[in-house]
mmCIF file as gemmi writes it, N, C-alpha and C atoms, coordinates in Angstrom:
data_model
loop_
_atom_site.group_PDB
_atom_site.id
_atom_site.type_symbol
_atom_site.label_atom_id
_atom_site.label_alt_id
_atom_site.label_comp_id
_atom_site.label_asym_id
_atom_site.label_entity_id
_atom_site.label_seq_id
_atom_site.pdbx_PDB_ins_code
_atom_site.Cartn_x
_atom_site.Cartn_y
_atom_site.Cartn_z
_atom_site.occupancy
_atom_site.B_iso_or_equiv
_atom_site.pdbx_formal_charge
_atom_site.auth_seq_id
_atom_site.auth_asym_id
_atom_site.pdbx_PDB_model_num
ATOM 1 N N . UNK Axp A 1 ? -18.326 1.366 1.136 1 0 ? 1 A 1
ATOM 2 C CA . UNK Axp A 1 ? -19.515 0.989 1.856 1 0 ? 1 A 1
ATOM 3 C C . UNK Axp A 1 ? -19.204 0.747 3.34 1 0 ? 1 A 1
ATOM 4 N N . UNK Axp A 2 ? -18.222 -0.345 3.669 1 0 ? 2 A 1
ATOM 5 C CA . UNK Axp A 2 ? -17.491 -0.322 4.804 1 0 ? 2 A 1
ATOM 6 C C . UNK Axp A 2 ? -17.658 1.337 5.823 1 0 ? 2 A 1
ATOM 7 N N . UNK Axp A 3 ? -17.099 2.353 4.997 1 0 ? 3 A 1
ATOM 8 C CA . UNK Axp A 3 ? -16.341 3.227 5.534 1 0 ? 3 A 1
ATOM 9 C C . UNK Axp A 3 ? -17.979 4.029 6.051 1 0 ? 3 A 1
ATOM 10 N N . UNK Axp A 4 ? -19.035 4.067 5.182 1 0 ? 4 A 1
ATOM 11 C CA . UNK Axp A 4 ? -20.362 4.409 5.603 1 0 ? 4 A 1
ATOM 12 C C . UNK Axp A 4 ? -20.906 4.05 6.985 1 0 ? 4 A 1
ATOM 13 N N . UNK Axp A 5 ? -20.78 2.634 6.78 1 0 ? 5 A 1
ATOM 14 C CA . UNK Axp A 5 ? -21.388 1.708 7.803 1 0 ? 5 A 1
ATOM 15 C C . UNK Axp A 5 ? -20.255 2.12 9.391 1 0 ? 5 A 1
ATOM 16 N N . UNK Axp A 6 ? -19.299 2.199 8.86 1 0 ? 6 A 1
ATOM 17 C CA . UNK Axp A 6 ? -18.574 2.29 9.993 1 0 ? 6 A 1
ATOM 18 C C . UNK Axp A 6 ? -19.007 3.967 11.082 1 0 ? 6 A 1
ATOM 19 N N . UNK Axp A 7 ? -19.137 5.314 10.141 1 0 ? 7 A 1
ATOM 20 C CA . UNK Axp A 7 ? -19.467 6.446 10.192 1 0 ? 7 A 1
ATOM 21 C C . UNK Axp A 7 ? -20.569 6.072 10.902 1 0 ? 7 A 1
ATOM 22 N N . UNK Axp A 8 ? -21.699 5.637 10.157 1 0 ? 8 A 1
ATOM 23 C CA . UNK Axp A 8 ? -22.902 5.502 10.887 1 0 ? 8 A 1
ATOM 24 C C . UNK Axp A 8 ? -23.093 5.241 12.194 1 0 ? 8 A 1
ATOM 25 N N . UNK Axp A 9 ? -21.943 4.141 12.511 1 0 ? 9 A 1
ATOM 26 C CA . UNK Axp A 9 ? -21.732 3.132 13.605 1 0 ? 9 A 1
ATOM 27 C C . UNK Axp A 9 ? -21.333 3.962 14.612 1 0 ? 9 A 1
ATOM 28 N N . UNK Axp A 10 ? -20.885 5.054 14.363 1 0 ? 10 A 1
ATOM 29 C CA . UNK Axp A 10 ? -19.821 5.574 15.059 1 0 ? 10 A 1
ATOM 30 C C . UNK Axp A 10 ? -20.569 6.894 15.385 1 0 ? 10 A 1
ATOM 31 N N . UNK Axp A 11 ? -21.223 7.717 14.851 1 0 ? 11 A 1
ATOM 32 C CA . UNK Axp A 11 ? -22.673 8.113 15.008 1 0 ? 11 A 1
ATOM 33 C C . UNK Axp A 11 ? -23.184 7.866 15.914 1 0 ? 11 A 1
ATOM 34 N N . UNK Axp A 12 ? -23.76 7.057 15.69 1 0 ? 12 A 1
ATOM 35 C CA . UNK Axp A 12 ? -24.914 6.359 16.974 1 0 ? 12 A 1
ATOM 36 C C . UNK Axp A 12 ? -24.141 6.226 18.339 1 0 ? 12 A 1
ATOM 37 N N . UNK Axp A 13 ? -23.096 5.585 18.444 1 0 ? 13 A 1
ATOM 38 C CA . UNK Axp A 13 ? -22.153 4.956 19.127 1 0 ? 13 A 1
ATOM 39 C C . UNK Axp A 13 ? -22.101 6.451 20 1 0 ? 13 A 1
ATOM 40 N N . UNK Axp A 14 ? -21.902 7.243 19.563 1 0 ? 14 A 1
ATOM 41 C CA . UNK Axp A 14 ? -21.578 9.242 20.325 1 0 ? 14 A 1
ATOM 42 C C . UNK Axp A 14 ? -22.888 9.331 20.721 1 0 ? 14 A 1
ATOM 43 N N . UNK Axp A 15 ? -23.937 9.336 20.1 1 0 ? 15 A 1
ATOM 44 C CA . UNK Axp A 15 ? -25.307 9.602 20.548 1 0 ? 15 A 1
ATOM 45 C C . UNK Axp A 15 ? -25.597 8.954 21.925 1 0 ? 15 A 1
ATOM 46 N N . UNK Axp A 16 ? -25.499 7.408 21.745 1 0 ? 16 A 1
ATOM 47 C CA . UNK Axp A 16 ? -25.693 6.872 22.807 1 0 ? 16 A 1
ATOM 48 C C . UNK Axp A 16 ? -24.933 6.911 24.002 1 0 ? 16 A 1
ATOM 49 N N . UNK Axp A 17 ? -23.654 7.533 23.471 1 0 ? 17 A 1
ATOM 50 C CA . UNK Axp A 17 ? -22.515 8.156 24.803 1 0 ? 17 A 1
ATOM 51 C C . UNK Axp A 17 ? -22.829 9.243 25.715 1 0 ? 17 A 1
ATOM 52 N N . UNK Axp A 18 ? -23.43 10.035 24.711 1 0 ? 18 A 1
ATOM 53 C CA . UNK Axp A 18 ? -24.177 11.074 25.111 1 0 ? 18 A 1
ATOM 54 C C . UNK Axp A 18 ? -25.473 11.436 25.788 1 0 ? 18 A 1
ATOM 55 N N . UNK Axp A 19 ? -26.371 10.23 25.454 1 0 ? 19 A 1
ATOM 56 C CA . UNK Axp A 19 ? -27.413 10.407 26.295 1 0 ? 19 A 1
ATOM 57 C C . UNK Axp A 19 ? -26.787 9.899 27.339 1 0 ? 19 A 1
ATOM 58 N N . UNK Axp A 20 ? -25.762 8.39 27.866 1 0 ? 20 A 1
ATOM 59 C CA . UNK Axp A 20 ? -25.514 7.409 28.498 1 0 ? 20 A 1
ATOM 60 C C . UNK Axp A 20 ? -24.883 8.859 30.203 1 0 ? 20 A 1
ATOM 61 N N . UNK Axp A 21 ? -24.575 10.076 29.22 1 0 ? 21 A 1
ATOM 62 C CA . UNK Axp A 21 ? -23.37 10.668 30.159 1 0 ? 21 A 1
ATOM 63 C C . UNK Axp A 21 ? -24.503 11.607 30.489 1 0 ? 21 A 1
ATOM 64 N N . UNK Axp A 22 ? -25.439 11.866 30.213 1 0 ? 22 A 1
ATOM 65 C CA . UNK Axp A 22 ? -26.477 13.17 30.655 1 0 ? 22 A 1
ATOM 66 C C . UNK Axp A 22 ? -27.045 12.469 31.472 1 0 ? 22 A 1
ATOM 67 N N . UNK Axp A 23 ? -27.04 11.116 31.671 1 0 ? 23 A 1
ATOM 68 C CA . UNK Axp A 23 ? -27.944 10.47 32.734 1 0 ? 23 A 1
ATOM 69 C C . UNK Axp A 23 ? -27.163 10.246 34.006 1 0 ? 23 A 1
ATOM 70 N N . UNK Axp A 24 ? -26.014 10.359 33.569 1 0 ? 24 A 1
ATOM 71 C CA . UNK Axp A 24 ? -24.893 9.926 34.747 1 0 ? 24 A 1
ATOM 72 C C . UNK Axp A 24 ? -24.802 11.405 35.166 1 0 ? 24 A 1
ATOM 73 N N . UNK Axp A 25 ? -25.033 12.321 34.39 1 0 ? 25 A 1
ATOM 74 C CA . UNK Axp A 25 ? -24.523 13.574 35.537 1 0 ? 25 A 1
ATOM 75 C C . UNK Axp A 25 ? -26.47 14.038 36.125 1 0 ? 25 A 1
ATOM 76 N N . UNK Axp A 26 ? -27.05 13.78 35.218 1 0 ? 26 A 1
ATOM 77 C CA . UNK Axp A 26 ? -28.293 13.93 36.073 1 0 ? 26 A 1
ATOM 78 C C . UNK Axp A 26 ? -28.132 13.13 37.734 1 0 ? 26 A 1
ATOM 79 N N . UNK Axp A 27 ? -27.982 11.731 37.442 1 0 ? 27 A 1
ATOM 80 C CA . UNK Axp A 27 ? -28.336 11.122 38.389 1 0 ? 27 A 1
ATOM 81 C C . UNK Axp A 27 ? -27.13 11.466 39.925 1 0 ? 27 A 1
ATOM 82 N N . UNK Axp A 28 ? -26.299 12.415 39.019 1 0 ? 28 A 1
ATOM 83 C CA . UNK Axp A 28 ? -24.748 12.787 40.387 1 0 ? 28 A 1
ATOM 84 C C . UNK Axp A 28 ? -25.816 14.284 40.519 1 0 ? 28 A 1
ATOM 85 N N . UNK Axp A 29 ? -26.211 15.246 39.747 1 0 ? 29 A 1
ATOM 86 C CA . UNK Axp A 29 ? -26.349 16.16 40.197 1 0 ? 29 A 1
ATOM 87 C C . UNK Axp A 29 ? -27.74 15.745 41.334 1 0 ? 29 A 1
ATOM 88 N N . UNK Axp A 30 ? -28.851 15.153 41.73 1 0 ? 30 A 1
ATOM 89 C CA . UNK Axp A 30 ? -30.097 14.915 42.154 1 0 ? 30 A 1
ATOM 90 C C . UNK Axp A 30 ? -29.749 14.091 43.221 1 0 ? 30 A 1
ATOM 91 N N . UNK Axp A 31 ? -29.039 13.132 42.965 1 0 ? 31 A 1
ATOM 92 C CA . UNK Axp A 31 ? -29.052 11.701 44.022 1 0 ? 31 A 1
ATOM 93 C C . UNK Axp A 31 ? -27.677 11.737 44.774 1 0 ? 31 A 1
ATOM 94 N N . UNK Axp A 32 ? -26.902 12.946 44.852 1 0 ? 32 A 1
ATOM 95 C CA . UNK Axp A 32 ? -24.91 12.565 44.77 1 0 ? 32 A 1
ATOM 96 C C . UNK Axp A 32 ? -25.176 12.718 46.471 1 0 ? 32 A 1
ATOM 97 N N . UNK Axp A 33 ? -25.921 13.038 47.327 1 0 ? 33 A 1
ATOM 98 C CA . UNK Axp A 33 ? -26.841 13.522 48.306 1 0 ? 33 A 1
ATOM 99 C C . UNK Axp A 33 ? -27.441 12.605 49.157 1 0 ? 33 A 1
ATOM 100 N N . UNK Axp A 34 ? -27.677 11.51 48.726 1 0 ? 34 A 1
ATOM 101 C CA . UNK Axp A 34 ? -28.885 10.406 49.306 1 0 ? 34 A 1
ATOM 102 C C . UNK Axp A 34 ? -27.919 9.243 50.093 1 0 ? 34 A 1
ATOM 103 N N . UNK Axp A 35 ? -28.707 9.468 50.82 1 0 ? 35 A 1
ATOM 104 C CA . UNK Axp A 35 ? -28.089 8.535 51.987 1 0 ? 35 A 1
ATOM 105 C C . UNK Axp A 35 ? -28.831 6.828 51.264 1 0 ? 35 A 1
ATOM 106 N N . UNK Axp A 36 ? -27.684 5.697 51.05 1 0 ? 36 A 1
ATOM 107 C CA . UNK Axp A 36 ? -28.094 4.628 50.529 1 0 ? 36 A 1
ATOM 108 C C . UNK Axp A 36 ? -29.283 4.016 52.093 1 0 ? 36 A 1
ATOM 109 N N . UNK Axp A 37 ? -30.09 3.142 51.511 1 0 ? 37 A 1
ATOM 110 C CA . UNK Axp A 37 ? -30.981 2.782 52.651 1 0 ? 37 A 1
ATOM 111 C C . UNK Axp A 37 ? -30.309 1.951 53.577 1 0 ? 37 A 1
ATOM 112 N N . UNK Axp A 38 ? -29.621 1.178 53.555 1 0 ? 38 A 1
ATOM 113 C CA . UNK Axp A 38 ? -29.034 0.16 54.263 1 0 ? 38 A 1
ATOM 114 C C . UNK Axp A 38 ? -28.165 1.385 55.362 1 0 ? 38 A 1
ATOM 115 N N . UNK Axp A 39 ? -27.767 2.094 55.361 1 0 ? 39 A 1
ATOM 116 C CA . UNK Axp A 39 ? -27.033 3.14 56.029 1 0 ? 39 A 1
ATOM 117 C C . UNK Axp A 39 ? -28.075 3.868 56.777 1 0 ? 39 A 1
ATOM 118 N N . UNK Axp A 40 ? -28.658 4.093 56.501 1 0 ? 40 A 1
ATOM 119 C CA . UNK Axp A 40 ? -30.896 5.284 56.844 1 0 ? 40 A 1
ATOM 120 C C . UNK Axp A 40 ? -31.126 4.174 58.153 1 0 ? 40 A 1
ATOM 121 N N . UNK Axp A 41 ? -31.092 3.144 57.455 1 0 ? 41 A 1
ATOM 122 C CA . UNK Axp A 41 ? -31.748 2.226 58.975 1 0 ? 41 A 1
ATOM 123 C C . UNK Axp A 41 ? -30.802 1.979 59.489 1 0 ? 41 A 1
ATOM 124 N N . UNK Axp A 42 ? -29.975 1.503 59.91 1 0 ? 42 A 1
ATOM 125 C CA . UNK Axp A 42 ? -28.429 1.549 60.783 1 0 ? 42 A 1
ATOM 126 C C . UNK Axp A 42 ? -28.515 2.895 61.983 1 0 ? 42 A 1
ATOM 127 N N . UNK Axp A 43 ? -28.455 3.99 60.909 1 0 ? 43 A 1
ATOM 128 C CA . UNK Axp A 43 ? -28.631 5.616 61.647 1 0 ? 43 A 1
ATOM 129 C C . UNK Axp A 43 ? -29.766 5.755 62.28 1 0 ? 43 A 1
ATOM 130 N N . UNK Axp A 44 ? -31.17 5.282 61.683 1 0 ? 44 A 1
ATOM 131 C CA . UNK Axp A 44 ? -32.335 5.689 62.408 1 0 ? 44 A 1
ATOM 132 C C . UNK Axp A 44 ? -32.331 5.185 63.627 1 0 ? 44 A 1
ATOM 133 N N . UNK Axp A 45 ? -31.602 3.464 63.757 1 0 ? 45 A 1
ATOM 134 C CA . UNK Axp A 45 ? -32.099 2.74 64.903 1 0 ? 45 A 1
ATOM 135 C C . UNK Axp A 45 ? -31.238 3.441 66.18 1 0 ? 45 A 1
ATOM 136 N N . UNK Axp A 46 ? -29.624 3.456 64.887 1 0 ? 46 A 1
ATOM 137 C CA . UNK Axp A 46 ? -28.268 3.874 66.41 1 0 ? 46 A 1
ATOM 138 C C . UNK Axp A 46 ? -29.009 5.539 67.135 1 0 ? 46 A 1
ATOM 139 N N . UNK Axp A 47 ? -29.927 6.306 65.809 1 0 ? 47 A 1
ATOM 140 C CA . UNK Axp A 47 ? -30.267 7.282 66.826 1 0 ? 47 A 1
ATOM 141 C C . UNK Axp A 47 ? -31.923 7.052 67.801 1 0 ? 47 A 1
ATOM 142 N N . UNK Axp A 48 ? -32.387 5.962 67.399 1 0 ? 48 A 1
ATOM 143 C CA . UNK Axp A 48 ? -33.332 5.719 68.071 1 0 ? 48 A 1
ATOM 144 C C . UNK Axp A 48 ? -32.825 5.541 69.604 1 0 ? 48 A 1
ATOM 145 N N . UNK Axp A 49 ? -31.923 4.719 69.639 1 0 ? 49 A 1
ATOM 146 C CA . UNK Axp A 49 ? -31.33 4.112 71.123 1 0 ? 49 A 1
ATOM 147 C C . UNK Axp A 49 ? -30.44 5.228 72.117 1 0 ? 49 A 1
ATOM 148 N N . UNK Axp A 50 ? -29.937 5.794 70.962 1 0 ? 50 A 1
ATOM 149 C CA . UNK Axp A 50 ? -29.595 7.411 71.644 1 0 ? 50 A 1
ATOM 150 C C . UNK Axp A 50 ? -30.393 8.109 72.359 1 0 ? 50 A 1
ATOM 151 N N . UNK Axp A 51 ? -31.548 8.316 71.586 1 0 ? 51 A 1
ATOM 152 C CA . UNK Axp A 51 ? -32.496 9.224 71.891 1 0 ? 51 A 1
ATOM 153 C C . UNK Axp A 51 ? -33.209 8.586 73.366 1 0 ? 51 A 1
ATOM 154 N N . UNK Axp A 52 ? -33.242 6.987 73.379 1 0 ? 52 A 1
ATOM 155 C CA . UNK Axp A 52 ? -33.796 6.58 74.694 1 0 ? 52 A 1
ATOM 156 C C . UNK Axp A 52 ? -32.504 6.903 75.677 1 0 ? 52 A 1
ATOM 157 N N . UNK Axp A 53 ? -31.35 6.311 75.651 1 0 ? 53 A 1
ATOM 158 C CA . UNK Axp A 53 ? -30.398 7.041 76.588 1 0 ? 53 A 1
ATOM 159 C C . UNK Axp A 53 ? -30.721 8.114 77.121 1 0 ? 53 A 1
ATOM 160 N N . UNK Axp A 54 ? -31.159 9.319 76.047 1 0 ? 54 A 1
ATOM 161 C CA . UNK Axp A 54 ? -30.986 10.737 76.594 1 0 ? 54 A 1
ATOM 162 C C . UNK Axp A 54 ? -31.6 10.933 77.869 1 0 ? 54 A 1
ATOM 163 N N . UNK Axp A 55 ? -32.928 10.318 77.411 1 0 ? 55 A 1
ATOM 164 C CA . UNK Axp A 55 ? -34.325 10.383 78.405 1 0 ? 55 A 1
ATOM 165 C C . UNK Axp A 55 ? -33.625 9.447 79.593 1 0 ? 55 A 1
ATOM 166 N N . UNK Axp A 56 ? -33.474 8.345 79.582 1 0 ? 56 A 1
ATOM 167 C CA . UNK Axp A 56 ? -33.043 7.918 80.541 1 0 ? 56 A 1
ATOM 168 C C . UNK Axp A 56 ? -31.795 8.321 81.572 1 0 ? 56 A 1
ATOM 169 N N . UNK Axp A 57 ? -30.943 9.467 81.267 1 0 ? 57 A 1
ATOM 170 C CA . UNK Axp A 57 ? -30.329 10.118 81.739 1 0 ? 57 A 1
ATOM 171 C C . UNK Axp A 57 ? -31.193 11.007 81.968 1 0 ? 57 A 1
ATOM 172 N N . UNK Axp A 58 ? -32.032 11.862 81.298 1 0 ? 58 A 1
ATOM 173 C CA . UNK Axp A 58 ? -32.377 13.273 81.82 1 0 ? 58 A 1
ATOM 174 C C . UNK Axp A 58 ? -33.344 12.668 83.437 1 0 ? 58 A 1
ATOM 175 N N . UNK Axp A 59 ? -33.495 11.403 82.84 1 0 ? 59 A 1
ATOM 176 C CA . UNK Axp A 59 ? -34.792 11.344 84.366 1 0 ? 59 A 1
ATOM 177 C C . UNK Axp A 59 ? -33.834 10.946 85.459 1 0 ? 59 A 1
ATOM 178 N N . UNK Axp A 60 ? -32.719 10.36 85.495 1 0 ? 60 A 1
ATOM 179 C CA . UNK Axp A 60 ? -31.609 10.303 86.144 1 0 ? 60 A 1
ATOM 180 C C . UNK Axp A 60 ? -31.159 11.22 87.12 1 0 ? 60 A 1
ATOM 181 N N . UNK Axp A 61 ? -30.819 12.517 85.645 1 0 ? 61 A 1
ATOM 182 C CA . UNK Axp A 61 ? -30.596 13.961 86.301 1 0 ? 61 A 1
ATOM 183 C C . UNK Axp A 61 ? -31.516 14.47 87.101 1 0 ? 61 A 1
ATOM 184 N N . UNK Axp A 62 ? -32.852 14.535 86.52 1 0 ? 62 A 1
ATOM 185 C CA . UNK Axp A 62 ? -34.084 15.107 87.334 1 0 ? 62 A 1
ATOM 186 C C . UNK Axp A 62 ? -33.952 14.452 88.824 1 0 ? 62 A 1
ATOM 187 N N . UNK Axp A 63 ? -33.987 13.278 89.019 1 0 ? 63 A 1
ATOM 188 C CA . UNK Axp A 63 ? -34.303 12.624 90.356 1 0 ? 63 A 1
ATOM 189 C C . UNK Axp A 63 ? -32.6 13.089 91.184 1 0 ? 63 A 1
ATOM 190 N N . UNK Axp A 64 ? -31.773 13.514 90.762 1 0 ? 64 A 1
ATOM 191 C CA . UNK Axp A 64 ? -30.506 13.752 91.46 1 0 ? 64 A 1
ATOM 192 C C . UNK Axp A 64 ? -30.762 15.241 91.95 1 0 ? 64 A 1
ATOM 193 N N . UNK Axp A 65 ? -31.134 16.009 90.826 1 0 ? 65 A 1
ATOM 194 C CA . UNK Axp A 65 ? -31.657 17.128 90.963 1 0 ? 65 A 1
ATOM 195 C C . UNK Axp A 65 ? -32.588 17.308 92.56 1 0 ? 65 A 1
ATOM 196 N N . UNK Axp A 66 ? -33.795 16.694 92.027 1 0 ? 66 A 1
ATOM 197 C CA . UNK Axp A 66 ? -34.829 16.783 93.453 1 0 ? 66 A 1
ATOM 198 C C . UNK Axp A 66 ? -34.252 16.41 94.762 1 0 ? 66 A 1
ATOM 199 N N . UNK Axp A 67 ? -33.228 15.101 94.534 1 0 ? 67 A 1
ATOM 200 C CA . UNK Axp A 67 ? -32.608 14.615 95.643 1 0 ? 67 A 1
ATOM 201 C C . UNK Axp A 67 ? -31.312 16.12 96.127 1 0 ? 67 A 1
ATOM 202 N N . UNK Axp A 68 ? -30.716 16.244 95.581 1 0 ? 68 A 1
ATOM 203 C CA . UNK Axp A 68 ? -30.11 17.735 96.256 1 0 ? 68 A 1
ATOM 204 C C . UNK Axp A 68 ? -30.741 18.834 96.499 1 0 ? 68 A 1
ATOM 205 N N . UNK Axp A 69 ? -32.133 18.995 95.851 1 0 ? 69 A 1
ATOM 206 C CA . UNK Axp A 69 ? -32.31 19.813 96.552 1 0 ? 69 A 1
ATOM 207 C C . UNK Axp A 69 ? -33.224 19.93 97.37 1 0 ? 69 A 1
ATOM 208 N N . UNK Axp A 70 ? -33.785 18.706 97.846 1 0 ? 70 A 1
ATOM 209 C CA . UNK Axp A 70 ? -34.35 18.237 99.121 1 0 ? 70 A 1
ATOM 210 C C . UNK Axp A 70 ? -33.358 18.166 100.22 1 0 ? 70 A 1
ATOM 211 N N . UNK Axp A 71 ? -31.875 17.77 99.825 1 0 ? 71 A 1
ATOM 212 C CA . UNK Axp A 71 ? -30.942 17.844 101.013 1 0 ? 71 A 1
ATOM 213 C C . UNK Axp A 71 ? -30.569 19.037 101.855 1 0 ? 71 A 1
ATOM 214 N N . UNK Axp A 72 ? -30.691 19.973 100.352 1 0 ? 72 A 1
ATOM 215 C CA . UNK Axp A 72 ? -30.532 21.496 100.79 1 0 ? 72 A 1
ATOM 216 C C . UNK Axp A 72 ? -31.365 22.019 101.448 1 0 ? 72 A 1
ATOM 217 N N . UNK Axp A 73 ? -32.749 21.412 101.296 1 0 ? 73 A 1
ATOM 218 C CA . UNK Axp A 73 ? -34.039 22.497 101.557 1 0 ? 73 A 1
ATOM 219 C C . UNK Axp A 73 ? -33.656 21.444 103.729 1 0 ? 73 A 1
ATOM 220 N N . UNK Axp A 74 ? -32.89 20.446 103.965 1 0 ? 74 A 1
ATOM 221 C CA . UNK Axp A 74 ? -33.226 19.857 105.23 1 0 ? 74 A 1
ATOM 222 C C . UNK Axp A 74 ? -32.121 20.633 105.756 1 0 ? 74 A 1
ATOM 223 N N . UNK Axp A 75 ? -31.072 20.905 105.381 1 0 ? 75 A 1
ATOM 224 C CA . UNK Axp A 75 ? -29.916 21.426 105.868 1 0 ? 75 A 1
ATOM 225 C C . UNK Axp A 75 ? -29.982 22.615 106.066 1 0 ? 75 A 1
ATOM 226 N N . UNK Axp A 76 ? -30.929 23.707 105.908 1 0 ? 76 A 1
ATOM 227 C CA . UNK Axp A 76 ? -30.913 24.907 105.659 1 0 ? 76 A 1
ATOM 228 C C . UNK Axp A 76 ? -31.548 25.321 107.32 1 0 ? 76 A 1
């Protein structure tokens, strides 16, 4: 009887290994990809502040820009 109960046990025990491991490779094949959130906002903000740098350089450049070549257009 033992040796039944144990079979049975042992049964189930694979079944539930088995669904336990189709969920673990589901969830690697779908999610192995995903950026955790705590990391998403870190990145969004460090590229938010980037992205203002840029601008604040490009208008930088622009006004250096106009300024040379207003020097050029007096020197000419």
């Amino acid at each position: 009887m033992y040796f039944f109960l144990f079979v049975s046990l042992h049964r189930q025990a694979r079944k539930d290994l088995d669904i336990a491991l189709a969920k673990v490779t589901y969830m690697e094949a779908n999610y192995n990809d995903v950026v955790p959130r705590r990391d998403f906002v870190l990145l969004e903000t460090k590229s938010n502040e980037l992205l203002e740098r840029i601008k604040e350089l490009q208008d930088i450049n622009d006004n250096q820009s106009r300024d040379i070549e207003h020097i050029r257009t007096q020197n000419e």
